[in-house]
C-alpha positions in Angstrom: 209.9 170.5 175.3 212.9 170.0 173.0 210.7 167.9 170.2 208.9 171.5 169.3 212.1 172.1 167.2 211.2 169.4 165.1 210.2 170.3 161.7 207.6 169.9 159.1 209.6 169.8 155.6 208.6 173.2 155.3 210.8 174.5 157.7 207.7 175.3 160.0 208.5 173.8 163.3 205.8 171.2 164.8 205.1 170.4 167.9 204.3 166.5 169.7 200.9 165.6 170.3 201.9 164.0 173.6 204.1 167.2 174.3 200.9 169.2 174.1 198.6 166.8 175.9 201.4 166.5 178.8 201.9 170.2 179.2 198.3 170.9 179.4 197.8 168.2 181.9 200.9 169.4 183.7 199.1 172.7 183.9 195.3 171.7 184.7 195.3 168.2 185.9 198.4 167.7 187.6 197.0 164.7 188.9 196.9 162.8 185.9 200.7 163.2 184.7 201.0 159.4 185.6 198.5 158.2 183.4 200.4 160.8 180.5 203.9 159.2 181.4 201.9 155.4 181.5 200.5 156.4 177.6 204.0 158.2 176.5 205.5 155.0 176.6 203.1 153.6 173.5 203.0 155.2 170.3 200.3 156.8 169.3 197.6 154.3 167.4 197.9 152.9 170.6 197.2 155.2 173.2 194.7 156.4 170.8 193.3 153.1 170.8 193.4 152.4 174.4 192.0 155.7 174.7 189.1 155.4 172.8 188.4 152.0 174.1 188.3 152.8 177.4 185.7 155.7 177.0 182.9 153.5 175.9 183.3 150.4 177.6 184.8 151.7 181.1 187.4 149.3 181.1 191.0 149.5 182.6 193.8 151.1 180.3 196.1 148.7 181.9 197.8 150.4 184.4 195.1 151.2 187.3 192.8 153.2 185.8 189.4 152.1 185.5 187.1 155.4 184.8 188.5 157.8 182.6 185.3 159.8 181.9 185.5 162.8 183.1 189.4 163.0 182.8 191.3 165.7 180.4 194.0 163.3 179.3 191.7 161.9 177.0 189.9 164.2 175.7 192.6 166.2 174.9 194.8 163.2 173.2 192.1 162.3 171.6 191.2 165.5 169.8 194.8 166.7 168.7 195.8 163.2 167.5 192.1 164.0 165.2 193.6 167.3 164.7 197.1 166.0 163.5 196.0 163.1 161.6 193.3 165.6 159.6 196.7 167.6 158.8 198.8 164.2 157.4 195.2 163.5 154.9 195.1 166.9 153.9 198.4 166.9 152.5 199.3 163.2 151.6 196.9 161.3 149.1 195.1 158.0 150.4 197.4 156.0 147.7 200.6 157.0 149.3 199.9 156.8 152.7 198.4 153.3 152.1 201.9 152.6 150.1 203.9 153.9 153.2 201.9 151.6 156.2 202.5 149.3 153.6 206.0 149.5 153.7 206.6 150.1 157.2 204.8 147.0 157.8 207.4 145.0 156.1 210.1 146.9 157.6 208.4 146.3 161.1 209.1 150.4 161.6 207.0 152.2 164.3 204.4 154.6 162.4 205.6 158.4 163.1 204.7 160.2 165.9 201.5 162.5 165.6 202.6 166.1 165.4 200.8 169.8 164.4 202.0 172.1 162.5 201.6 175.9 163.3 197.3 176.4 162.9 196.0 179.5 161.6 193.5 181.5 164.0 190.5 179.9 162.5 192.2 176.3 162.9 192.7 177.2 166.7 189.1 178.3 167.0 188.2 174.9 165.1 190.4 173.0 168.0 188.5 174.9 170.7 185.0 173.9 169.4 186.2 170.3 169.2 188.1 170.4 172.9 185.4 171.7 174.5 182.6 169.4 172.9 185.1 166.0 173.3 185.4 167.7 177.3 181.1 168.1 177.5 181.3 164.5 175.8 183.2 162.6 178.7 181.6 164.8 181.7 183.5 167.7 182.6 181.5 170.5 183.8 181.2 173.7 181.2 183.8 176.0 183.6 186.3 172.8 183.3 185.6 172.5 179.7 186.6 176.1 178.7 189.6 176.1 181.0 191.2 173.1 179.0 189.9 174.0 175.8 191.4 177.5 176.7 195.2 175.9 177.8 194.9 173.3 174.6 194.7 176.5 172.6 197.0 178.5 173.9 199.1 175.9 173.8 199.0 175.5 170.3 199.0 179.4 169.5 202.2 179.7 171.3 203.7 176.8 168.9 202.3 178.9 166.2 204.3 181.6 166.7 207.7 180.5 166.8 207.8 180.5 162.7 206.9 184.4 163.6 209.7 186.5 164.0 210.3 187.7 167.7 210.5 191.8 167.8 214.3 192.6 168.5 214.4 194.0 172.0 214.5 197.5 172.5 218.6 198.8 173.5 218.4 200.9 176.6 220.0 204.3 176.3 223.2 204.2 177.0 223.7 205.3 180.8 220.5 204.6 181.2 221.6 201.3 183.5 222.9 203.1 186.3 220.4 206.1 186.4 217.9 205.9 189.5 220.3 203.9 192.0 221.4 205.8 193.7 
């Protein structure tokens, strides 16, 4: 997933919402990758629309599917784009983002894509709470619930520690690669 590399301003890297959503489906519901590829093609006020729409009213996000209750595409989406657009309020003020739709409005530019920063371990355990009661929400049973909430977070952890530095592998002694064949 090359747009992980992409960065935050503060030289953090970021990761997609849609990358996170379509690895986790990927992962636990491979079955629904079509529906992820179907939404990729929006951005994301609309999927999150279309989405949201569909969970209460039951109707057809346009490309076949009718019942998307007990589905994790949804519920996952649905609580990082929360999680990302609670990160874009907490560090941009209500005038300047209403300034910048503004703007882009007039320019007729597409609104950025929803991305997360790095979270910190109580952030993650934040996201957990809110996957697993968004999964409880549209049907899933508990063991399903924990499972995604479980990938969603790991997930997210393992985006959190790329601005970590890696430990420098260890040099084998020297000989050491042709001992024990023999």
């Amino acid at each position: 997933m090359g747009s992980e590399t992409d960065l935050t301003g503060d030289g953090r890297p970021a990761v997609l919402v849609r990358d996170v959503v379509r690895s986790v489906v990927e992962d636990l519901a491979p079955d629904e990758l079509f529906l992820v590829e179907g939404l990729r093609r929006f951005d994301d006020a609309t999927v999150v629309r279309r989405l949201s729409r569909g969970a209460g009213r039951r109707e057809p996000l346009g490309f076949g599917i009718g019942e998307v209750a007990a589905l994790v595409t949804p519920a996952v989406w649905l609580v990082l784009d929360e999680v990302a657009q609670r990160m874009v309020a907490a560090t941009v003020d209500r005038a300047s983002r209403g300034a910048a739709g503004l703007l882009r409005r007039v320019l007729r530019r597409r609104a950025p894509v929803a991305e997360i920063r790095p979270l910190s371990r109580e952030q993650l355990v934040e996201v957990r709470a809110l996957v697993l009661a968004a999964c409880e929400q549209r049907g899933l049973v508990p063991e399903r619930a924990e499972e995604v909430a479980d990938a969603v977070v790991a997930r997210l952890a393992l985006s959190r520690g790329l601005d970590a530095p890696a430990a420098p592998e260890p040099e084998p002694p020297a000989g050491a690669a042709g001992a024990g064949q023999g």
